[in-house]
C-alpha positions in Angstrom: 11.2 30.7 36.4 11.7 30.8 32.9 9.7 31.5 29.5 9.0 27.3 29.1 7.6 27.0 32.4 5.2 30.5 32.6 2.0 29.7 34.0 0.4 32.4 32.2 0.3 30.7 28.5 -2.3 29.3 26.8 -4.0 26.1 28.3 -3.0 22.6 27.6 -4.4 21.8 23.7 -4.0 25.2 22.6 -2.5 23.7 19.4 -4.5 22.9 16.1 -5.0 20.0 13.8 -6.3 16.4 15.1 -3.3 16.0 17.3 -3.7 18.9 19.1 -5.1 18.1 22.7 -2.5 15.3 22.6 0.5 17.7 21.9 -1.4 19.4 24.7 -1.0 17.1 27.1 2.5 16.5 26.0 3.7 20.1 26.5 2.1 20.7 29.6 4.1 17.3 30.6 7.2 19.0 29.9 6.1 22.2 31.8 5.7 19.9 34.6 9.1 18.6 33.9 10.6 22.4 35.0 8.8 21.3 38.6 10.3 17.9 38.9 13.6 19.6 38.3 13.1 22.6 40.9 12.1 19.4 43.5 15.3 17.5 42.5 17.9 20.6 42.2 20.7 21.0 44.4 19.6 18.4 46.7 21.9 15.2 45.0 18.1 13.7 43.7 19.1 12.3 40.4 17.1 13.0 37.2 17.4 9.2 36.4 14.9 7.0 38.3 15.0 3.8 36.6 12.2 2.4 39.4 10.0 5.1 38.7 10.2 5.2 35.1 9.8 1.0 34.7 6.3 1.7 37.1 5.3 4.6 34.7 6.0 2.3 32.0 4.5 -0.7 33.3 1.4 0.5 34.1 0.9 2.3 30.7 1.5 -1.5 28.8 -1.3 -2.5 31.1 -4.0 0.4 30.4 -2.6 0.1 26.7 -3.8 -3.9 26.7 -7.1 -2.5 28.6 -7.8 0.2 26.0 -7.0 -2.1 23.1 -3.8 0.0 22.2 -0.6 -1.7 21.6 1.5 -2.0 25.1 5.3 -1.7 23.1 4.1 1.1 20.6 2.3 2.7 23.8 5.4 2.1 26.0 7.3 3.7 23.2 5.7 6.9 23.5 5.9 6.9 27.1 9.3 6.2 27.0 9.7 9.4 25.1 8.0 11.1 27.4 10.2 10.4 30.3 13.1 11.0 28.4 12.0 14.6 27.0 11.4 15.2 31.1 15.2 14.3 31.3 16.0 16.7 28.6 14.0 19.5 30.3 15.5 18.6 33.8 19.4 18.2 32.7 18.8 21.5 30.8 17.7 23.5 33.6 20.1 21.7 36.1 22.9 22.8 33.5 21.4 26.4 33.4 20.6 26.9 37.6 24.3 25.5 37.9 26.0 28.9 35.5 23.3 31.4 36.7 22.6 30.3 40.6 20.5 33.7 40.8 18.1 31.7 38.2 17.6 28.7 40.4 14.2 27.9 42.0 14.3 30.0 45.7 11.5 26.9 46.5 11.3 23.2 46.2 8.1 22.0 45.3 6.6 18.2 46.7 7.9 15.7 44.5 4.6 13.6 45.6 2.0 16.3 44.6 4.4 16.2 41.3 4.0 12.8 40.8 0.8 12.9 41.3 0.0 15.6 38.3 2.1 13.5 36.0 0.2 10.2 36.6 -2.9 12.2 35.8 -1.6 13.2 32.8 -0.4 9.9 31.9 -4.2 8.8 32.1 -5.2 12.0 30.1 -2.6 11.0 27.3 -3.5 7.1 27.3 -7.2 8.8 26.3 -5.9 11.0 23.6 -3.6 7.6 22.3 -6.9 5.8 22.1 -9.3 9.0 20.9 -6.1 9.4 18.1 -5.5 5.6 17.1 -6.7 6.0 13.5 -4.9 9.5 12.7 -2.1 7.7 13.9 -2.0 5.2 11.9 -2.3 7.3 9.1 -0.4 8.3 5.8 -1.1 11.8 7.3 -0.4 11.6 10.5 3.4 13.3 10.5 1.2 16.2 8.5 -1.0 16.4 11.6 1.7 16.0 13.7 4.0 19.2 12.5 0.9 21.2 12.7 0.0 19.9 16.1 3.8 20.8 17.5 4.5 23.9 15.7 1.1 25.7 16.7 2.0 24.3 20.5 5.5 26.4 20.2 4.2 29.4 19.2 1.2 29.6 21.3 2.8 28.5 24.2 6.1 30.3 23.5 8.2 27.4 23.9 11.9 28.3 24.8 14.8 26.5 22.6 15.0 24.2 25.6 10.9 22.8 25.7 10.7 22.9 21.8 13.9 20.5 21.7 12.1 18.2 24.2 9.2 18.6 22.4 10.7 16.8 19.5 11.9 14.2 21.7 8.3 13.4 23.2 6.6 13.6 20.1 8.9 11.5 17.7 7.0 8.2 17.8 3.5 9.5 18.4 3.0 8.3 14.4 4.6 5.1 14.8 3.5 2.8 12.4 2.2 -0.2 15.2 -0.3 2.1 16.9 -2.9 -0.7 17.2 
């Protein structure tokens, strides 16, 4: 497909510093993203699914309460998860749409899709809890930058992924992580 999606890069975590295996997760949540829009293009699926995204985000406010996270602060981050997927989608949508010899020649299952990004919902709700206290520390944007910068380089991020990137990573040091 393109360079942001290529299966052949370094495995989710290959980033440094403390947040690393949750900028992990993150990116290969945006790689998923490139499937969700192959599944979606050119069949009049919209990228918006406001039903979907208010389950996603529901049911991370109640794992938050159960792993003693904050639900908001936790549906905050999730929210920016589901928008950096829009970013990703709308780019590629935008870019099959000039160059139709770029567009995906398959459509993968939207439900075995779904299925990887709830299991990475449950893999991030760890890495929230495992990172509460780094989070909620003077040092955590320090952590952060080294976290997202090692991700693009070793994962060869394209302009598109490292722009959602920032989007999905912008309140993972938000001040009410507890």
């Amino acid at each position: 497909m393109n360079s942001g999606s290529s299966r052949e890069t370094p495995a989710a975590g290959s980033s440094f510093g403390r947040l690393g295996a949750l900028t992990g997760l993150v990116v290969e949540r945006l790689r998923v993203s490139d499937d969700v829009a192959a599944a979606k293009f050119g069949t009049g699926s919209p990228i918006d699914d406001p039903a979907r995204e208010q389950q996603v985000l529901d049911h991370v406010r109640d794992q938050a309460t159960a792993l003693g996270l904050a639900p908001a602060a936790t549906a905050a981050f999730f929210q920016d998860q589901i928008t950096a997927s829009k970013v990703v989608q709308k780019g590629l949508f935008a870019r099959w749409t000039a160059h139709p010899g770029e567009a995906p020649a398959t459509r993968p299952d939207l439900g075995q899709i779904r299925t990887r990004l709830d299991q990475l919902t449950t893999g991030m709700l760890q890495q929230l809890k495992a990172t509460v206290d780094v989070r909620a520390e003077p040092g955590c944007t320090v952590q952060l930058i080294l976290a997202t910068t090692s991700a693009t380089v070793l994962q060869r991020l394209d302009a598109l992924h490292r722009r959602a990137l920032g989007t999905a990573a912008r309140s993972v040091c938000a001040s009410s992580v507890r």
